[in-house]
C-alpha positions as CSV (number, residue, x, y, z in Angstrom):
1,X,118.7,203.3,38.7
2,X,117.8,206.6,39.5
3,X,114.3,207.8,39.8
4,X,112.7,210.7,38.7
5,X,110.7,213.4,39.8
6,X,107.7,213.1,37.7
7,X,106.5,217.0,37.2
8,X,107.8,219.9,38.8
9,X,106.9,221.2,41.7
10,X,109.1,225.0,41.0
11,X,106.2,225.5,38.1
12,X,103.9,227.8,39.2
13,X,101.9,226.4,36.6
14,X,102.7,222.9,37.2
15,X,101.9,223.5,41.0
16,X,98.9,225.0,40.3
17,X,97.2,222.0,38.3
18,X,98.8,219.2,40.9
19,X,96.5,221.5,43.5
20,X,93.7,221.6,41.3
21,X,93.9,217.8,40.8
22,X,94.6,217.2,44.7
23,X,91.6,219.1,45.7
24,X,88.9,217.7,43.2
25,X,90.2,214.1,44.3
26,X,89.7,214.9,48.0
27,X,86.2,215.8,46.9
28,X,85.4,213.1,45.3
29,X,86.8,210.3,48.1
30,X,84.5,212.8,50.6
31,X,81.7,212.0,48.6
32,X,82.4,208.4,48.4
33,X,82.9,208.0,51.6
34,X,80.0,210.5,52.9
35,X,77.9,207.8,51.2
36,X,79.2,204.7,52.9
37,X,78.7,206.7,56.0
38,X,75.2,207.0,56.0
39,X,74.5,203.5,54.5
40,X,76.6,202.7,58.2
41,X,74.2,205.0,60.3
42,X,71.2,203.7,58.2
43,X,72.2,199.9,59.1
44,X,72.9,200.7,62.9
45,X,69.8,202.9,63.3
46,X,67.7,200.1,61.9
47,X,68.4,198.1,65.4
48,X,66.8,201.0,67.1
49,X,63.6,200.8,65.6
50,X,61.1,197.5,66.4
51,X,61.8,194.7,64.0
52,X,59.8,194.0,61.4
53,X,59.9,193.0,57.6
54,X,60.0,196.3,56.3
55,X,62.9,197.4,58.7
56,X,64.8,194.0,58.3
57,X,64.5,195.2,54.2
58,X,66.0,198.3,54.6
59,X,68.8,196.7,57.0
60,X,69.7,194.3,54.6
61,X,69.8,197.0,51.6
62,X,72.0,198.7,54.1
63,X,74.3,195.7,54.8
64,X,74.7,194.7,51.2
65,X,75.4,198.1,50.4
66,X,78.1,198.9,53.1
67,X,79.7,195.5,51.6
68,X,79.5,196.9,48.0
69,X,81.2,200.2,49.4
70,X,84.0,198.1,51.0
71,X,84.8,196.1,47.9
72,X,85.0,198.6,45.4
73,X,87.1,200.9,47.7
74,X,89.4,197.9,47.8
75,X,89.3,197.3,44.2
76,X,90.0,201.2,43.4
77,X,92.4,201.7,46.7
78,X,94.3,198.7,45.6
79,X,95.7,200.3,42.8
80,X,97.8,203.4,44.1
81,X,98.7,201.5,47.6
82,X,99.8,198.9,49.8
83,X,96.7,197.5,51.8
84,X,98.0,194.9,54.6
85,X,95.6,192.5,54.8
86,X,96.5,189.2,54.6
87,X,96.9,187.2,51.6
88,X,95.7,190.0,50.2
89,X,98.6,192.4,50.3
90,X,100.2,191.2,47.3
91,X,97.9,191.8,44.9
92,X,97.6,195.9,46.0
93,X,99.6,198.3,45.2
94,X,99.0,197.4,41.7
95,X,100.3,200.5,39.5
96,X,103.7,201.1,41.7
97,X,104.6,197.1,41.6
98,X,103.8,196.8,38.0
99,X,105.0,200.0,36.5
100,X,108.2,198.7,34.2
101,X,105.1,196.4,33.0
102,X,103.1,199.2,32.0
103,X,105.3,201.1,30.4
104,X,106.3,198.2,28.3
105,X,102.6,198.3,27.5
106,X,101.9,202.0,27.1
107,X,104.6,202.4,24.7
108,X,103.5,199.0,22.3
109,X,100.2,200.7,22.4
110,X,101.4,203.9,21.2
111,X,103.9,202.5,19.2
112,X,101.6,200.3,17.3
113,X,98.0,202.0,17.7
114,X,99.0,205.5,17.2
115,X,102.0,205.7,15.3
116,X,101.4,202.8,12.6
117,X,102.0,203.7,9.6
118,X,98.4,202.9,8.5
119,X,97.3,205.4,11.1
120,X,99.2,208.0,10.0
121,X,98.8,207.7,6.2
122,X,94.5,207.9,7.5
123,X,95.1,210.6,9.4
124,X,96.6,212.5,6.4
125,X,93.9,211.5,4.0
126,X,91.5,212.5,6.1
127,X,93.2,216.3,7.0
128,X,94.6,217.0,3.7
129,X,97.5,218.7,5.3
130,X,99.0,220.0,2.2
131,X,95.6,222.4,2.2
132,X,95.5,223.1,5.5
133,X,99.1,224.2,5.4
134,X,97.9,226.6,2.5
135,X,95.2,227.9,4.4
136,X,97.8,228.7,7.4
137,X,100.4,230.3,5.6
138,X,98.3,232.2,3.4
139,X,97.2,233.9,6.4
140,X,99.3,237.7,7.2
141,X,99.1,236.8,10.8
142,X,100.5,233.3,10.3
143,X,102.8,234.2,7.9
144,X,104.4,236.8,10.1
145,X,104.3,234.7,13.3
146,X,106.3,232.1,11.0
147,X,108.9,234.4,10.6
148,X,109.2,235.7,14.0
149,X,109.4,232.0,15.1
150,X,112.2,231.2,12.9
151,X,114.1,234.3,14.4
152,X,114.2,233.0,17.7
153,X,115.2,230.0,16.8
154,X,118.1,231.5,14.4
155,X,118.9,233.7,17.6
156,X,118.5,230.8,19.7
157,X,121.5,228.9,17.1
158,X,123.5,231.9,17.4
159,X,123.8,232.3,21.3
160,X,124.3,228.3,21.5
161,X,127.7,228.5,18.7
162,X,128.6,232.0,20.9
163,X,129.7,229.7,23.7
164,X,133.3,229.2,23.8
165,X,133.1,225.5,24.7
166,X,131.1,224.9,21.4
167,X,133.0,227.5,19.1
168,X,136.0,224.8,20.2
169,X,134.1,221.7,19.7
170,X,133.1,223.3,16.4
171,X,136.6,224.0,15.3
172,X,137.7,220.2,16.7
173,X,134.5,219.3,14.7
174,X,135.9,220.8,11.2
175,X,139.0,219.9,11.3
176,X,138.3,216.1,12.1
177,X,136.0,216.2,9.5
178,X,139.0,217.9,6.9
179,X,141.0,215.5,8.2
180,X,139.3,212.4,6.9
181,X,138.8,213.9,3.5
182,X,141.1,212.7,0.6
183,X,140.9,216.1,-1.5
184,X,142.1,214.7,-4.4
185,X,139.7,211.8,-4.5
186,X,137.3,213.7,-3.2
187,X,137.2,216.4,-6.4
188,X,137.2,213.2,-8.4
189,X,134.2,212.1,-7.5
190,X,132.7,215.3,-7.3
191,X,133.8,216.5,-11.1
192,X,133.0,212.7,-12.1
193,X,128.9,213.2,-10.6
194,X,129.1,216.5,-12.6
195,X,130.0,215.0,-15.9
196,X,127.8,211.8,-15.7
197,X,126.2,210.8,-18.2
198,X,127.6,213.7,-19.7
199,X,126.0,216.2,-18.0
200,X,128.7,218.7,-18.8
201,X,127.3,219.2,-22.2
202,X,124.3,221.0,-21.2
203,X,126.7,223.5,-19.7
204,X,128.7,224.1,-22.7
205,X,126.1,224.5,-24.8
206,X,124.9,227.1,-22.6
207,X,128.5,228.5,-23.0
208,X,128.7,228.7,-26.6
209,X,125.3,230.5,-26.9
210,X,126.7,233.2,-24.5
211,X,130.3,233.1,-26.0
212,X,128.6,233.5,-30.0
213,X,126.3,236.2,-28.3
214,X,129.4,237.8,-27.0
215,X,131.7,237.9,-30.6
216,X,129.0,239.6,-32.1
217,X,128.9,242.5,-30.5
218,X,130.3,245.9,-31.3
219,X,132.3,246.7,-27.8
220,X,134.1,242.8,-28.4
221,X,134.7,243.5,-32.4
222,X,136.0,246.9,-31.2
223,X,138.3,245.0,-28.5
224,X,139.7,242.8,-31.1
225,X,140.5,245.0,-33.6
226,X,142.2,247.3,-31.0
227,X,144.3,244.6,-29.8
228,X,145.4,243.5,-33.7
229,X,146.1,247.5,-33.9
230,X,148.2,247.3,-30.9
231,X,149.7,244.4,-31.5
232,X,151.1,245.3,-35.1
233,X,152.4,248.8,-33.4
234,X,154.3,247.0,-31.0
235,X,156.0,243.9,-32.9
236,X,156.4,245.8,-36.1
237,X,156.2,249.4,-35.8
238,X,158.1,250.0,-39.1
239,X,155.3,248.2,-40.9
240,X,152.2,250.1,-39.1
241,X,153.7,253.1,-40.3
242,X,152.6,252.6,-43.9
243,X,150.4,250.0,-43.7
244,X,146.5,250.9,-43.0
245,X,146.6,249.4,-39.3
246,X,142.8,250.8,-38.6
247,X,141.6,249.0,-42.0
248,X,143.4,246.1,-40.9
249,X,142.5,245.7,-37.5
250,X,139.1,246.1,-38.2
251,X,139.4,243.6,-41.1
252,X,141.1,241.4,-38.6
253,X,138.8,241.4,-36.4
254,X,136.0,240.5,-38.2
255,X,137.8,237.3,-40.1
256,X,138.7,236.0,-36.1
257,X,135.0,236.7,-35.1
258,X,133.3,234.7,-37.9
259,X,135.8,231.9,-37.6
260,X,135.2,231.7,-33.9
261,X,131.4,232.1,-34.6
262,X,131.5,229.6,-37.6
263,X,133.3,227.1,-35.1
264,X,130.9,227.8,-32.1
265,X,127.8,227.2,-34.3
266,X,129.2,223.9,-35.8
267,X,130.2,222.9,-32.1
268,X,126.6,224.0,-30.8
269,X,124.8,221.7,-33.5
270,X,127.0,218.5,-34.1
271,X,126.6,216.7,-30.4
272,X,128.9,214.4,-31.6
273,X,132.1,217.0,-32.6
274,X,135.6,216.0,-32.4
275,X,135.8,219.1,-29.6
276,X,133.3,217.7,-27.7
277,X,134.9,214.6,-27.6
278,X,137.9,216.0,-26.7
279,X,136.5,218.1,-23.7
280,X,134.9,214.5,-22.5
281,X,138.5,212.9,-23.2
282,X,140.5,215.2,-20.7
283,X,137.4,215.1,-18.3
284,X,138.4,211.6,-18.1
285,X,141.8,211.7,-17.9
286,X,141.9,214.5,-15.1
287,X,139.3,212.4,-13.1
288,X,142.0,209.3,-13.4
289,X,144.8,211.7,-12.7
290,X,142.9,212.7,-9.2
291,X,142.1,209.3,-8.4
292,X,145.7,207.4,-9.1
293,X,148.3,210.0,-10.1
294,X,150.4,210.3,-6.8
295,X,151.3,214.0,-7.5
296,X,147.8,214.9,-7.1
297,X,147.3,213.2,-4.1
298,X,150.2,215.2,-2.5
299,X,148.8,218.4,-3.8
300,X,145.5,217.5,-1.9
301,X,147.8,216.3,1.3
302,X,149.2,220.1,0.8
303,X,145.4,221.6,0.7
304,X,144.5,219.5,3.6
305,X,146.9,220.7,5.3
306,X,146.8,224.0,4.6
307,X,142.6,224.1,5.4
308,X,143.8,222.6,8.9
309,X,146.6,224.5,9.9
310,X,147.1,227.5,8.3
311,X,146.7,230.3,11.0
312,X,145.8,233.1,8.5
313,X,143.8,230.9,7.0
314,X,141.6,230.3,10.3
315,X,142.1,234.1,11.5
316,X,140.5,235.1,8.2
317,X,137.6,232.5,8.6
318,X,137.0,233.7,12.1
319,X,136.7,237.1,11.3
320,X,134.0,236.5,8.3
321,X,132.3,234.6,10.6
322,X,132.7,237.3,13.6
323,X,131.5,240.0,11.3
324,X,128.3,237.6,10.2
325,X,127.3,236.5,13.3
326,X,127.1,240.5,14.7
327,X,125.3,241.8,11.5
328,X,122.9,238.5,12.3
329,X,122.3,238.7,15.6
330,X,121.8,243.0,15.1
331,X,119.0,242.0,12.4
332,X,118.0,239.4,14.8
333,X,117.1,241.9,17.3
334,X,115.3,244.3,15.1
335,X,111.4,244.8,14.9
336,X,111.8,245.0,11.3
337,X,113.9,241.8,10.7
338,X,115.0,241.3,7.3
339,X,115.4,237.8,7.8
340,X,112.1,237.7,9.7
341,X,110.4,239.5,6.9
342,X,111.9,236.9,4.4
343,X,111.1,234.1,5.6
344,X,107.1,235.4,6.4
345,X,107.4,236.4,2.3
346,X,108.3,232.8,1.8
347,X,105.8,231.3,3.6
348,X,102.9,233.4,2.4
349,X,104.5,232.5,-1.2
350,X,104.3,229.0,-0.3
351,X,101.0,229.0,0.7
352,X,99.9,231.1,-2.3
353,X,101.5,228.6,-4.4
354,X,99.8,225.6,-2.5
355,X,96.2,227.3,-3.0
356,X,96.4,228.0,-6.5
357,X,97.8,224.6,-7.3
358,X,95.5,221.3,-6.5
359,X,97.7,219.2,-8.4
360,X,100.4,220.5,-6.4
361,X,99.2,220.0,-2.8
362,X,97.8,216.5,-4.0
363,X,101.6,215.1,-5.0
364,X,102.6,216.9,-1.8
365,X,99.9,214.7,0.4
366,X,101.0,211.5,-1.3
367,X,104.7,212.5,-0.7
368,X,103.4,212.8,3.1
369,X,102.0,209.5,2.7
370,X,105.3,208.1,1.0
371,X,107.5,209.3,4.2
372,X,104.5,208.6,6.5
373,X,104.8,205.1,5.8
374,X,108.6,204.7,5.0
375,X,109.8,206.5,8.6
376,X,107.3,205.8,10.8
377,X,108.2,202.3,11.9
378,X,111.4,203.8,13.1
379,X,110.3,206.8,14.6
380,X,107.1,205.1,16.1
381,X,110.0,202.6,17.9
382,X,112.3,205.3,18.8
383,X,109.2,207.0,20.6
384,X,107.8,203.5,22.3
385,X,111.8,203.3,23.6
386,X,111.6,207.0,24.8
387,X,108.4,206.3,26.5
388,X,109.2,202.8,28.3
389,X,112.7,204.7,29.3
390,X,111.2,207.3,30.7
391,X,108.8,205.4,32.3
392,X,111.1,203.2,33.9
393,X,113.5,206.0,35.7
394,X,110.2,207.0,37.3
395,X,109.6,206.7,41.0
396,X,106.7,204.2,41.3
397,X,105.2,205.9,44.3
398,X,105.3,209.3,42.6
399,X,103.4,207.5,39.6
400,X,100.9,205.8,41.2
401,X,100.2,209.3,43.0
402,X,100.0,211.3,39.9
403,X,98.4,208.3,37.9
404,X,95.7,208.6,41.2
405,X,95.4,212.6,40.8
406,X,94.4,212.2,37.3
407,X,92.3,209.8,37.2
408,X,91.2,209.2,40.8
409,X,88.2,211.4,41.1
410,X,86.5,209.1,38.3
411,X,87.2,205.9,39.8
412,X,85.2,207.3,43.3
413,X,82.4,206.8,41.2
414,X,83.3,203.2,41.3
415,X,83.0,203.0,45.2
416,X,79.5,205.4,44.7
417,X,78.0,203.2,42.3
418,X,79.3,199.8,43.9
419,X,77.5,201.4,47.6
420,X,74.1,201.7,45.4
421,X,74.4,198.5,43.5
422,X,75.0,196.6,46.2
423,X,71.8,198.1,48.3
424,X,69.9,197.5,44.9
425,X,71.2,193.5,44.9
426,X,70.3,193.7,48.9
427,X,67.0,194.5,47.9
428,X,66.4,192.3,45.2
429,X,67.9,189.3,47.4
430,X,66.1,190.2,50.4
431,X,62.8,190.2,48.6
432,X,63.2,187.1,46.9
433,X,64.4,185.4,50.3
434,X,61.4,186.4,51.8
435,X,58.9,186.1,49.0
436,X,56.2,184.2,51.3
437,X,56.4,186.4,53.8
438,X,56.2,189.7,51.5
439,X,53.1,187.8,49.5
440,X,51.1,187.3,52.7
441,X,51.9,191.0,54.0
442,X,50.4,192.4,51.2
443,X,47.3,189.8,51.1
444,X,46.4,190.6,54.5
């Protein structure tokens, strides 16, 4: 398996912190082992000086100390290297020779501590994000900085697709995808979702207001009646000659408008009317004809086809998209980006909308709460795979020396505080060892 680099070292920034790090844990481990130093120099120099009980106190406050030091820089050393010592050298090194088992571990616990769907559903009942999304995008600044985002990520889009190797994957893309289509069936169940449940009928009665609207005007009674007048000039022109064609195509006209109105408005009312019915009926019987009739399914072979191959077809398609992708990319680049400004008009709209409307931001939290808790079992496993992954392509030296660098400089104060606890214990051990003696040196 191949191991990776853990940060990287070309970052100026990057390079900057690792030195950082480096320096403060040399500081600390200078510190650490300043102390044990001096505890060393105390515990020789107390052979230089003539024996007595106070001396012997301090030597053995020294001794227990030095072996506190020399423990705990074991126990903290231990975990970032090798230490040969025998039957000892197996248990060091603790991070590097355990690392697959800690990232198994790191990525339950995230998995199930942070990204539980209990957690997150708290988290969003506690932060109301709906409101604090208001607050954000209600804000000019924000609102503007939203747009600008979304134009470098539009521009971003745009110089991906520019890429010749993607245009062609693109067009590979579209035409597999055409390719598995059955057109035929395919408009069947599209006009058959439209008229469910007769949906249809909401249309049509939209279409007969407009249509009733329309016959009673002047400019489509004039229209009519022109037509009749033209009509009767050109199929009988002998009779238009002493017959009162104006008279008649305005009478005309207005008998065909109020039967067409008089039929719309009985339509419009009666749900139920034989024409509806009849609408519903062919519906039906186009949707079979799409889905069984084998003429329709060569006429949708043909329009496959056609979509696929046709070269004019796909010259003509390229050049609308040519001629979108420059007059994007040109508003792209402006200061005063249309789309920019759009999109920061929708946001502050949005956020306008969100803090004027409690009831609003409150179904938006519990719709939060919904998806919180429906996705985040997968997403909290795809991110617990991502992380023991990740972890395991990592070189376990490099990780026990960045774990070290980040958390080293704390665990020094292990080895400090295991030097001054262990002089404390010497103490209190030497003093109770030599309780007689210490009772009659202070009698006397």
């Amino acid at each position: 398996m191949q191991m990776l680099p853990l940060e990287d070292q070309d970052s100026p920034g990057a390079s900057a912190a690792t030195a950082a790090r480096a320096a403060q844990l040399s500081h600390a481990k200078r510190q650490a082992t300043g102390l044990f130093i001096a505890v060393v120099v105390i515990f020789a120099f107390t052979y230089a000086f003539p024996q007595n009980l106070w001396v012997e106190c301090i030597r053995a406050m020294a001794e227990a100390a030095m072996v506190g030091a020399l423990a705990d820089w074991f126990a903290v050393s231990a975990l970032f290297r090798r230490i040969p010592l025998p039957y000892l050298a197996r248990h060091t090194d603790i991070i590097a020779r355990n690392k697959d088992r800690i990232g198994d571990n790191l990525s339950a616990f995230v998995r199930d501590r942070f990204l539980d769907a209990p957690s997150l559903v708290t988290i969003i009942r506690r932060h109301d994000p709906a409101d604090m999304l208001a607050q954000w995008l209600t804000s000019p600044a924000n609102s503007g900085l939203l747009g600008k985002q979304v134009s470098r990520l539009m521009a971003t889009a745009l110089d991906t697709v520019e890429d010749d190797k993607i245009q062609e994957l693109l067009n590979s893309a579209a035409r597999a995808l055409i390719g598995q289509l059955d057109i035929s069936r395919t408009m069947a169940a599209a006009l058959g979702a439209l008229t469910h449940e007769r949906r249809h009928q909401v249309l049509l009665d939209d279409l007969l207001v407009r249509l009733n609207s329309l016959l009673q005007s002047a400019e489509t009674r004039s229209f009519i009646a022109n037509t009749l007048v033209n009509w009767i000039k050109r199929e009988h022109p002998l009779k238009q000659k002493v017959l009162p064609t104006d008279w008649l195509g305005g009478k005309g006209a207005s008998a065909i408008s109020h039967a067409v109105e008089t039929l719309l408005v009985e339509v419009a009312k009666d749900p139920n009317h034989q024409l509806r019915d009849a609408l519903d009926e062919a519906i039906v019987k186009l949707i079979e004809r799409m889905q069984n009739d084998p003429d329709w399914e060569e006429r949708g072979e043909q329009i496959r086809g056609y979509l696929q191959n046709d070269e004019a077809l796909g010259s003509y398609v390229h050049e609308i998209w040519a001629d979108l992708r420059r007059k994007l990319r040109a508003d792209l680049q402006d200061e005063n980006s249309a789309i920019a400004s759009s999109v920061s008009s929708m946001g502050k709209w949005l956020g306008m909308s969100l803090a004027g409307d409690a009831a609003l931001r409150v179904r938006l939290n519990v719709r939060l709460e919904l998806w919180a808790a429906q996705w985040a079992p997968d997403v909290a496993q795809s991110v617990a795979e991502h992380i023991r992954a990740t972890v395991q392509r990592w070189d376990a030296q490099e990780m026990a020396l960045l774990v070290e660098q980040h958390i080293g400089s704390d665990l020094q104060y292990i080895r400090i505080n295991g030097t001054i606890v262990g002089g404390f214990i010497g103490l209190i051990l030497f003093v109770i060892s030599h309780a007689t003696v210490i009772w009659q040196a202070l009698q006397s």
